[in-house]
N, C-alpha and C positions, 0 to 999 in steps of 0.2 A: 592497495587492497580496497576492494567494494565489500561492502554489505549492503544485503535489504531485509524487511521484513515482508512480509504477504501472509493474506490472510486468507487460507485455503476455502470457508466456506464461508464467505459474505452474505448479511444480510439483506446487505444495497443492494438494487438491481434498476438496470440502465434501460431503458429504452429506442428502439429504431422504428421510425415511419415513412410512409413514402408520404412525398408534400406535393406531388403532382401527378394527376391520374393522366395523364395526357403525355407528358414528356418523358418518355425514358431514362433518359440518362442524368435525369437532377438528383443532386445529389439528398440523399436522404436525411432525414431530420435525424441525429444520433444523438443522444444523451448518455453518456457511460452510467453515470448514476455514481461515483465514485463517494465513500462514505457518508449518502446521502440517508440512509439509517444510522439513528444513533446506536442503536452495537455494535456498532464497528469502530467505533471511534474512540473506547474506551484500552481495545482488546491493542490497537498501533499505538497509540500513545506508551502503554505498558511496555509494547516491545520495540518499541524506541528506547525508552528508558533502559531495560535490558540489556539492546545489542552496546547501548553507549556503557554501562557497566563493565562489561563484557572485554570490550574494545581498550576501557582506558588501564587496564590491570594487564594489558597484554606488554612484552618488553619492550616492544616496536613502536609503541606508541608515545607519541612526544608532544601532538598539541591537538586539539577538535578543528579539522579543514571544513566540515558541513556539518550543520545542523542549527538550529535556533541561538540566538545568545545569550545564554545560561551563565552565569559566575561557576567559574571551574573551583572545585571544593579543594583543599589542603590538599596535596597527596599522598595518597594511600586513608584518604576518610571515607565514609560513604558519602556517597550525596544523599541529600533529604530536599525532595521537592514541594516548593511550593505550589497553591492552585493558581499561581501566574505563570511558574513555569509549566504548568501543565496545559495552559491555555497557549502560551507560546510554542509547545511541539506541535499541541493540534491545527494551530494555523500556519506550520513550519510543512507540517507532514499534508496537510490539504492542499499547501501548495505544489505539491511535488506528486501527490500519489498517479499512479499511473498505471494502464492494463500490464499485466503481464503474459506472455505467451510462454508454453514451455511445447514442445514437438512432443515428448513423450507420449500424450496418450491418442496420439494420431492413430496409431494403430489399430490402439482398442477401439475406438471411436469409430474406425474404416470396417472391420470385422464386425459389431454393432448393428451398423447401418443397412452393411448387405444382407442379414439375417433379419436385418425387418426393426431392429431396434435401439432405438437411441435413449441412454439414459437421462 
């Protein structure tokens, strides 16, 4: 089983440049920008915490294969996080975040476009 989190409307934002005005085909300066604003960083860590809630109350579930290493609480207790372990998601979850693609709004986005407008 996978899960993720994603955060639909980020406040990060990445940047692309051309680094050669001459060469065509060099490769461009790309920076995603990936939780490079701090509101975003508060809203994953949360749903991190979450899905792991979530996940460990499930029947299938038997031990933590990914994530930071947190002391697993009693079970069946809540967990109560400390701001160590909250510092350890966020540099759990920075290292790992990553673009996500979904095809679905190709369409809208194609239909959009030919009518003159991109949201």
């Amino acid at each position: 089983m996978a899960m993720g989190n994603i955060l639909m409307y980020p406040a990060s934002r990445g940047s692309i440049h051309v680094i050669s005005p001459t060469e065509v085909y060099a490769p461009p300066n790309f920076q995603a920008g990936h939780l490079s604003h701090p509101a975003d960083v508060s809203p994953i860590v949360w749903a991190y915490k979450k899905t792991y809630e979530i996940v460990r109350r499930m029947p299938s579930y038997v031990a933590e294969v990914a994530g930071p290493l947190i002391p697993e609480p009693i079970p069946g207790a809540n967990r109560v996080y400390s701001k160590e372990d909250d510092e350890l998601i966020e540099k759990w979850v920075r290292e790992r975040v990553d673009t996500c693609f979904h095809p679905r709004f190709l369409p809208i986005l194609s239909v959009l476009t030919i009518v003159g407008r991109v949201l």
